[in-house]
C-alpha positions in Angstrom: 9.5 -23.5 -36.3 10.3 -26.4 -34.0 13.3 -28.9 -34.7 12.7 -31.8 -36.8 9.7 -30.3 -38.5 9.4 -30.9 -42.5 7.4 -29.9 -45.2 7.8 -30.5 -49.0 7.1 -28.1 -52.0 6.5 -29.6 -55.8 6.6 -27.6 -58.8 7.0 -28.9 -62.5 9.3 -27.5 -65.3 9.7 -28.3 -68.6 13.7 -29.3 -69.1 15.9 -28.3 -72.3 16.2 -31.8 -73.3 14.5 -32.0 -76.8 11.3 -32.2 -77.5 10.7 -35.3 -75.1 10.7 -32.9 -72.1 10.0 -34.2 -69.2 8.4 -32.9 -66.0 11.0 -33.0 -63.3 10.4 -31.8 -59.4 11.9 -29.2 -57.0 11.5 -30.3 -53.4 11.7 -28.2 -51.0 12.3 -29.4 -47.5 12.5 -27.4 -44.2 14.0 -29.2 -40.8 15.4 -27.3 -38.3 18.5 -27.7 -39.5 17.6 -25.1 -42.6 15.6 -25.0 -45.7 16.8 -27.8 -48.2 15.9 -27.5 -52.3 16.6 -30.4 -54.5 16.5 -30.6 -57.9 16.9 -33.9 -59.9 19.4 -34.6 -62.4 18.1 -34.8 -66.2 18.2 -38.4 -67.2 21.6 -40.9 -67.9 23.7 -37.1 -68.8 22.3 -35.4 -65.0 24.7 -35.0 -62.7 22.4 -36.2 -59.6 20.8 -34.1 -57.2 21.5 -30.1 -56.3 20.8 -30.2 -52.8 20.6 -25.9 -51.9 20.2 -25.1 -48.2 19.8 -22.2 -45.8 21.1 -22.8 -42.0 19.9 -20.6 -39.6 22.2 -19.5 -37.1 22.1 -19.7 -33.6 24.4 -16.9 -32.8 23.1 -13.6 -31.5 21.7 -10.7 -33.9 24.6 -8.1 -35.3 24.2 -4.8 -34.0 25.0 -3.6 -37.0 22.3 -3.8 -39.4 23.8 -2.1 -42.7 26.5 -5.1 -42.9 25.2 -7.8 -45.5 27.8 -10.2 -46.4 27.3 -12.4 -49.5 26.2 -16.4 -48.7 28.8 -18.6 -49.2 28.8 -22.3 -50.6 29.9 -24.3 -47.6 29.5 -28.2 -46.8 27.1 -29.8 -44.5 28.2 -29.8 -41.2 28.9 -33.3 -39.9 26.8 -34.7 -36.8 29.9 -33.4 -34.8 30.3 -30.7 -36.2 33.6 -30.6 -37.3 33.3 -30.3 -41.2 31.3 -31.1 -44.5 29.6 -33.6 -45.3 30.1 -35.8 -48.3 26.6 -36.6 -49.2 25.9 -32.6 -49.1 29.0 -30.9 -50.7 26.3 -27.9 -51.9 25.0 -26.7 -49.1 24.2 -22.9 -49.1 24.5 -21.5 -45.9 24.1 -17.2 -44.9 27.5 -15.4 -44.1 27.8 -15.4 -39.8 28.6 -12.1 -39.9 25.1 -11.1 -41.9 22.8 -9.0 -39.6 19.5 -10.6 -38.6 17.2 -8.2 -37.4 15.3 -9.2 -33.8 11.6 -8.9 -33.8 11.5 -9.1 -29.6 9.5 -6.5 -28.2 11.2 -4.3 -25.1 10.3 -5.2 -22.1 9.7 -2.3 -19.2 11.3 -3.0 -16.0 9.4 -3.7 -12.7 10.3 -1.1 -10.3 12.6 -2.1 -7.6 10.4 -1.4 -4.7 6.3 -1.4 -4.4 6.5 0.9 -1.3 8.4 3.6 0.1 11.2 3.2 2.5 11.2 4.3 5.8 13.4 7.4 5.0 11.2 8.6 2.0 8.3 8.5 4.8 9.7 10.5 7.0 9.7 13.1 4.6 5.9 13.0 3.8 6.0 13.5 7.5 7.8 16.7 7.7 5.5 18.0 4.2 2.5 16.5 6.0 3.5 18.9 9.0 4.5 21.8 7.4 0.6 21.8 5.1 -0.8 21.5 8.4 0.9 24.1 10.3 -0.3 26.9 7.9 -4.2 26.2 7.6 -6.4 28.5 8.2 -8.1 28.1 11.6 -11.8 27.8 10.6 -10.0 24.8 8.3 -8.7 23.3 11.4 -11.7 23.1 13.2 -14.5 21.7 10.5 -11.4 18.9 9.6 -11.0 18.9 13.2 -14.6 17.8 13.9 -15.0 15.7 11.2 -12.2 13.3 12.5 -14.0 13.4 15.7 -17.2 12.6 14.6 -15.4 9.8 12.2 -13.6 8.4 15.0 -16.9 8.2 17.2 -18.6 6.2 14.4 -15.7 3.7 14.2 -15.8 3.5 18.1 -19.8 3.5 17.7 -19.7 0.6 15.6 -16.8 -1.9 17.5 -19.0 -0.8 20.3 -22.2 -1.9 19.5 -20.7 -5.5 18.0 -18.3 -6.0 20.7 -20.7 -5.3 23.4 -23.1 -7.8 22.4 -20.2 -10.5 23.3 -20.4 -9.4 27.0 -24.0 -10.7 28.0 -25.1 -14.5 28.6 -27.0 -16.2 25.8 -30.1 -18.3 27.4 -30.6 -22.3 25.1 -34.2 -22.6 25.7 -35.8 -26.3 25.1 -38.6 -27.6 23.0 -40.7 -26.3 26.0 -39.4 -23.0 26.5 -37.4 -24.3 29.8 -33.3 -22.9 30.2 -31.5 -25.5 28.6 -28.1 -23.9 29.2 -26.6 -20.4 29.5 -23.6 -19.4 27.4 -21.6 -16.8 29.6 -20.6 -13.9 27.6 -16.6 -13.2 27.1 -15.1 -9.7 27.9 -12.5 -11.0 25.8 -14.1 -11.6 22.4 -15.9 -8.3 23.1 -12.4 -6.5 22.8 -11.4 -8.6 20.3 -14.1 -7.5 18.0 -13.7 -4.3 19.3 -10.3 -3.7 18.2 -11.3 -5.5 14.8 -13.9 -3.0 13.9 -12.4 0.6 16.0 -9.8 1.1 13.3 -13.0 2.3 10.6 -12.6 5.7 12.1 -8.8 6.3 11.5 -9.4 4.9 8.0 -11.6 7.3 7.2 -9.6 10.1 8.6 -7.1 9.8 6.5 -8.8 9.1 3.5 -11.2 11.9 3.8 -8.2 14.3 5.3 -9.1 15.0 8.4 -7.3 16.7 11.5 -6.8 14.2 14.5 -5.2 15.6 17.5 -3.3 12.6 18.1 -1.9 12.1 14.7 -0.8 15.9 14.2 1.5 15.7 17.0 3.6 13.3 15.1 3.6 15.4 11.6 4.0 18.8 13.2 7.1 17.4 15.5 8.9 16.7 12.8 8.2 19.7 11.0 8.9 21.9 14.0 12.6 19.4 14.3 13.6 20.3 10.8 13.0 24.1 11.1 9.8 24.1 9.3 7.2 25.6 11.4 6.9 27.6 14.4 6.6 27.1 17.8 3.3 29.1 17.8 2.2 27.6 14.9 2.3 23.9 16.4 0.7 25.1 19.6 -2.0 26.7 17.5 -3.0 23.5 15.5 -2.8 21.0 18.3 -5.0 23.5 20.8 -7.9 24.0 18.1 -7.4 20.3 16.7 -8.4 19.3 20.3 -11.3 21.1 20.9 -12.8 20.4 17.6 -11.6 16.9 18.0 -13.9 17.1 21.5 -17.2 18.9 19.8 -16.8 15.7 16.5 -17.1 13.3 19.6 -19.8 14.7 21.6 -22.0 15.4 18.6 -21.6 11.7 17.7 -22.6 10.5 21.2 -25.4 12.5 22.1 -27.2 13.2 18.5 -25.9 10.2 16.8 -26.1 7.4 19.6 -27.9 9.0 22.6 -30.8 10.1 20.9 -31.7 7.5 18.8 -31.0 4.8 21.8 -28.4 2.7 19.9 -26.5 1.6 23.0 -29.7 2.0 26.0 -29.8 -1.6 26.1 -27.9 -4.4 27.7 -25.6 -6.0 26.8 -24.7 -3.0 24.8 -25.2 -0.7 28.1 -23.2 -2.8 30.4 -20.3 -2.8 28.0 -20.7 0.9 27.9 -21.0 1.6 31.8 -18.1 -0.8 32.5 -15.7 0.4 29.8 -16.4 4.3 31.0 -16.0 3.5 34.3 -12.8 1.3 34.5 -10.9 4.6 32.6 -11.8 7.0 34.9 -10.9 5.1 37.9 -7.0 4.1 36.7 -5.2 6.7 38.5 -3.2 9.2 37.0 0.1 7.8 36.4 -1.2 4.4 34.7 -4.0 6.2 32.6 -0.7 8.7 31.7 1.5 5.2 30.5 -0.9 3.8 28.7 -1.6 7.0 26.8 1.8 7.1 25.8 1.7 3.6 24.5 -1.2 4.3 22.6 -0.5 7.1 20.2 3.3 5.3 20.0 0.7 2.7 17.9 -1.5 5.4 16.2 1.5 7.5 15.2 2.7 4.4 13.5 -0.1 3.3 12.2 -0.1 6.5 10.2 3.7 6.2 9.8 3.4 3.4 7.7 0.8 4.5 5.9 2.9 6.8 4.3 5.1 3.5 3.1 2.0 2.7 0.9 0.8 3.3 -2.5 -2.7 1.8 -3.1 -5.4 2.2 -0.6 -5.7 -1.6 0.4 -2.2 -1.1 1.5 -2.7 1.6 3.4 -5.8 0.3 5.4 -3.6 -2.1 6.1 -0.7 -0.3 7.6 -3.3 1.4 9.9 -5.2 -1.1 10.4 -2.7 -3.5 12.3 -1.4 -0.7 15.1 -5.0 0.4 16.0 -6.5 -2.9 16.7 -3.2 -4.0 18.7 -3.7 -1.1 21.2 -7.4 -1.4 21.8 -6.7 -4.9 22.3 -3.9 -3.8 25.0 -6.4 -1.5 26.6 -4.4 1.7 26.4 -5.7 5.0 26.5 -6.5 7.4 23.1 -7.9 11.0 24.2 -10.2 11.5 21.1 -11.9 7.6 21.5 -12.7 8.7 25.1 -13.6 11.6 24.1 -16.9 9.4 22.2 -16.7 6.4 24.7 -17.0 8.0 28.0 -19.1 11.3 27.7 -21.6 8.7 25.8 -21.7 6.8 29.4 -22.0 9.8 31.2 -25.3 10.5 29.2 -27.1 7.1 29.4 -25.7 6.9 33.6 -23.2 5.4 35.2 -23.7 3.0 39.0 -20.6 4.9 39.9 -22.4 8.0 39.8 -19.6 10.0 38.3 -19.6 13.2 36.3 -18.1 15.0 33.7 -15.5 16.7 36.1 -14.0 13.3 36.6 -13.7 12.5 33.0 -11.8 15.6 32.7 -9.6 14.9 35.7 -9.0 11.8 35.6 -8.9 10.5 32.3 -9.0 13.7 29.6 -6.6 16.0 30.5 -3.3 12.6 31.8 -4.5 10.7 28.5 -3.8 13.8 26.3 -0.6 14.3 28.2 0.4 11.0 27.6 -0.8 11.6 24.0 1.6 14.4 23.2 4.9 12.7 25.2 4.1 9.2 23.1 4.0 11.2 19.8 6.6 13.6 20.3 8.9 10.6 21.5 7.8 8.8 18.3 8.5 11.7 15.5 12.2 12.8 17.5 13.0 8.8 17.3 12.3 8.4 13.4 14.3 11.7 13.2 17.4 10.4 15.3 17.4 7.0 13.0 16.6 8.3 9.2 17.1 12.6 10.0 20.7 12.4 8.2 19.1 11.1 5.3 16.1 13.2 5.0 17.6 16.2 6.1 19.3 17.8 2.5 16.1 17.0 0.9 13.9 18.7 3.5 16.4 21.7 3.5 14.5 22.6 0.0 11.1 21.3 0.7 8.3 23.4 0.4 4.6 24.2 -0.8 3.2 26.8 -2.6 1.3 28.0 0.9 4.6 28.2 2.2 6.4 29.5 -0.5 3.4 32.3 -1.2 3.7 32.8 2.9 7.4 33.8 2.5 7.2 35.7 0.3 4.9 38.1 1.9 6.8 37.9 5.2 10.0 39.0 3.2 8.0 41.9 1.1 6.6 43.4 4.5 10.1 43.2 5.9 11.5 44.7 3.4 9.1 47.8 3.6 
């Protein structure tokens, strides 16, 4: 009830005056001060007005709610509060010390953070790593060439849109003459490249798939923390990549080849230049800029991990990916789409599939593996002390089923 608010109550009663009674009035008034009653006095013998009121009390709720003290009869407190008030010497007021109960509902705290830490994802690395290192190897290779074939459709897509920025746009007049040519710009092709690649890594790790480049990060860390086996990371990455290779070249040929998506220009120039310029690096700068690229990818996933929702998470991978096809480094499973599509529709270079292997495949996947690797050991140098007592007990189920076999056969 806000301060200052009044409202008056009127009931009549016969008084014990004779039988001239007269009807007298109780009014009851409520400020914010309390709730005031007064009563009239009963003619020449009254004794003026009862004023009865009930002060609420600012002070905090007891704890206690079995204490009741009985109201006592105190004065009016005086505008400074510093004792009763004359004109209100009958003033009842409730005990401090009585318990008024708090009708506020609980409130439930926020949590502290929205996202995980950077230690606390380096543990869903190692678990990530460990699940991985025990599938099964027909499990490794249908996830394996469903991220390839996801990747080429995100590479399929950035393609087709970012190639279409590379040709020359003819203004015709009112007569059908050239009015002017817009040249086309390599760079807005990459840009909207890079905008639209990162579709495939999305829906790799939504749909749980097995990417070559993104499994060296988990199963280093697993493999640094005594989790997996030599063999068993070796056997993952070697099946990952050739599955990886048959996701790829299904998309180009059956998915893009066939149907013509990209067998005319500007599309096809984009193509044919793209393939061409990564086979003709060199060695040691297609090996650097490998390196450089899964560094992005690994964190892209990386901080992925940090994330709760799913917007979050596209977002975490969507930043990394565009950033390194905008760089123009070099990812073994994109090429994997990108180039043996060129190598199908012709390239003015006249090169081959032995080249792609050469010079591009086998340094990019090297460079693949040292960028990863480097990336997992690093998070493992900065947060390892922290994650380290709580990956001494971590396990699965696989795992903990898997041990348990080993240690019955050993035992017999």
């Amino acid at each position: 009830m806000s301060t200052g608010s009044s409202r008056s109550a009127a009931s009549s009663f016969h008084g014990d005056g004779g039988t001239n009674a007269t009807t007298n009035e109780i009014q009851l008034t409520v400020t914010g001060e309390g709730v005031n009653v007064i009563t009239p006095g009963e003619g020449a013998g009254g004794g003026g007005d009862v004023e009865v009121g009930l002060k609420s009390t600012l002070e905090p709720p007891s704890r206690n709610r079995s204490s009741s003290a009985a109201p006592t009869v105190v004065g009016t407190p005086s505008v400074d509060g510093t004792g009763a008030s004359a004109e209100r010497p009958h003033v009842l007021y409730p005990h401090p010390s009585s318990s008024i109960p708090s009708l506020a509902k609980p409130r439930k705290s926020l949590p502290v953070t929205a996202y995980n830490t950077p230690k606390e994802a380096l543990i869903g690395v190692v678990k990530a790593g460990m699940a991985k290192s025990i599938l099964v190897w027909w499990q490794i290779v249908l996830l394996g060439f469903n991220a390839g074939l996801f990747l080429g459709m995100g590479n399929l897509a950035g393609a087709y849109i970012g190639g279409g920025f590379t040709g020359s746009t003819i203004a015709r007049d009112a007569s059908g003459g050239v009015a002017f040519v817009y040249p086309g710009s390599p760079a807005l092709a990459r840009f909207m490249h890079g905008i639209i690649f990162p579709i495939g890594l999305v829906l790799i790790v939504l749909a749980g798939s097995e990417l070559l480049t993104g499994n060296i990060m988990y199963l280093t860390a697993a493999w640094l923390t005594g989790k997996c086996s030599t063999r068993s990371v070796l056997r993952n990455w070697s099946l990952t990549w050739v599955a990886n290779l048959a996701g790829s070249c299904f998309c180009a040929y059956f998915l893009t080849y066939l149907p013509e998506i990209m067998h005319t220009s500007p599309q096809l120039d984009f193509l044919q230049s793209v393939s061409d310029k990564k086979m003709s690096a060199g060695w040691g700068a297609t090996f650097l800029k490998a390196i450089g690229a899964n560094w992005l990818v690994c964190l892209s996933l990386f901080c992925n991990l940090t994330a709760h929702d799913v917007v979050s998470k596209v977002v975490a991978i969507w930043m990394p990916i565009a950033t390194f096809v905008w760089i123009g480094w070099e990812h073994s499973i994109a090429n994997m789409y990108l180039i043996p599509l060129g190598l199908m529709e012709g390239l003015p270079s006249g090169r081959h599939f032995g080249d792609f292997l050469a010079w591009n495949l086998i340094p990019v996947t090297l460079g693949n593996v040292v960028g990863g690797a480097a990336f997992a050991w690093g998070q493992w140098m900065i947060y390892g002390e922290y994650a380290a007592p709580k990956v001494e007990t971590l396990t699965t189920k696989h795992h903990l089923a898997k041990h348990q076999s080993y240690s019955q056969q050993k035992s017999q």
